[in-house]
N, C-alpha and C positions, 0 to 999 in steps of 0.2 A: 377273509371276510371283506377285508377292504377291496378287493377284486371283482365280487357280486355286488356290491354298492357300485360301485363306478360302473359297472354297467350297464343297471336297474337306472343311474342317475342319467348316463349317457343316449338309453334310450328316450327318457323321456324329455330328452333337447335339451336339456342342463348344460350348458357348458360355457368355459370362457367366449370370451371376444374375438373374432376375427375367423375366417373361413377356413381353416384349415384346420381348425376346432368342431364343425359343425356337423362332420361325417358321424351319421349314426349309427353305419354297420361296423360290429364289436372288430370284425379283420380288417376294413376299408381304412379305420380311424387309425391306424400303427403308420400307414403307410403315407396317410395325406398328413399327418404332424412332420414328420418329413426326421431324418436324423437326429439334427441338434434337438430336438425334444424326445425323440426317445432316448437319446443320450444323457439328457437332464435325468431324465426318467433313474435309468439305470445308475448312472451316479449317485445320488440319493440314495438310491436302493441300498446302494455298495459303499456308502460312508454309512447309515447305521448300522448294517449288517460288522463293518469291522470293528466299530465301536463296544460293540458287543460281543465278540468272540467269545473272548475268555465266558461269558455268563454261560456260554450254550454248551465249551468243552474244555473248561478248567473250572472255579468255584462259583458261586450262585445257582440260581435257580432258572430253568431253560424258558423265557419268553419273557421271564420280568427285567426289562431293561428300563426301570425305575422311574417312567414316569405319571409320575402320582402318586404312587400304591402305598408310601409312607405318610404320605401327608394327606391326600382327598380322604381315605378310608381307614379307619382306626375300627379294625375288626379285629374279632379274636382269632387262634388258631383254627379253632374249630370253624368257623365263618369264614377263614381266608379259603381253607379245602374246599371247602364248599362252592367257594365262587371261581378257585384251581379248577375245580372239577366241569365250575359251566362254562367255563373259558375253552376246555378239549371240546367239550361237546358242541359246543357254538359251532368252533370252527372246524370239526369235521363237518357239521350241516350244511357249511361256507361254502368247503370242498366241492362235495355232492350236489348243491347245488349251482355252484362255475362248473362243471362237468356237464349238467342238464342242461344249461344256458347253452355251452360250445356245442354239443350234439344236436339240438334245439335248432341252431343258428345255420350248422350245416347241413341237415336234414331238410330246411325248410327256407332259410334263406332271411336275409332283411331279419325284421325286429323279434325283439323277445317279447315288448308288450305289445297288447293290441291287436 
């Protein structure tokens, strides 16, 4: 989900400071951040992801890595399913639409809006 946001935000010039931020083709933009930011990138990525192992493949629950979901929302059981269930569905829609976006982009070239 957060993958189609960055993009949708990326086309429409959204972005930090400085020129190597301002590339707004979704492949051009990996390449002009240059290493150390896709590096930051990925690090990131790989200190939540270890922080959370155990949730994904020993106890807990696969995606709730806890933040909020005790304290913003005091739902019932029935109500947490509910909102489990639009959380899959969300982000298969995410999915499918980062797929359209990358086929989009290379079918046609340059932006996704506009």
């Amino acid at each position: 989900m957060l993958a189609i946001c960055g993009m949708v935000v990326q086309q429409a010039g959204i972005h930090l400071p400085g020129d190597q931020f301002a590339n707004t083709d979704i492949f051009g933009a990996i390449s002009s951040v240059g290493f150390a930011g896709n590096l930051q990138v990925l690090l990131g990525i790989g200190v939540v992801e270890t922080m959370n192992f155990k949730k994904h493949y020993g106890e807990g629950t696969p995606g709730d890595i806890g933040w909020g979901s005790d304290t913003l929302y005091k739902l019932s059981p029935a109500q947490q399913k509910v909102r489990q269930e639009q959380e899959v569905v969300h982000g298969r829609l995410a999915m499918i639409a980062f797929v359209g976006a990358l086929v989009q982009t290379l079918l046609f070239g340059g932006k996704l809006l506009g």
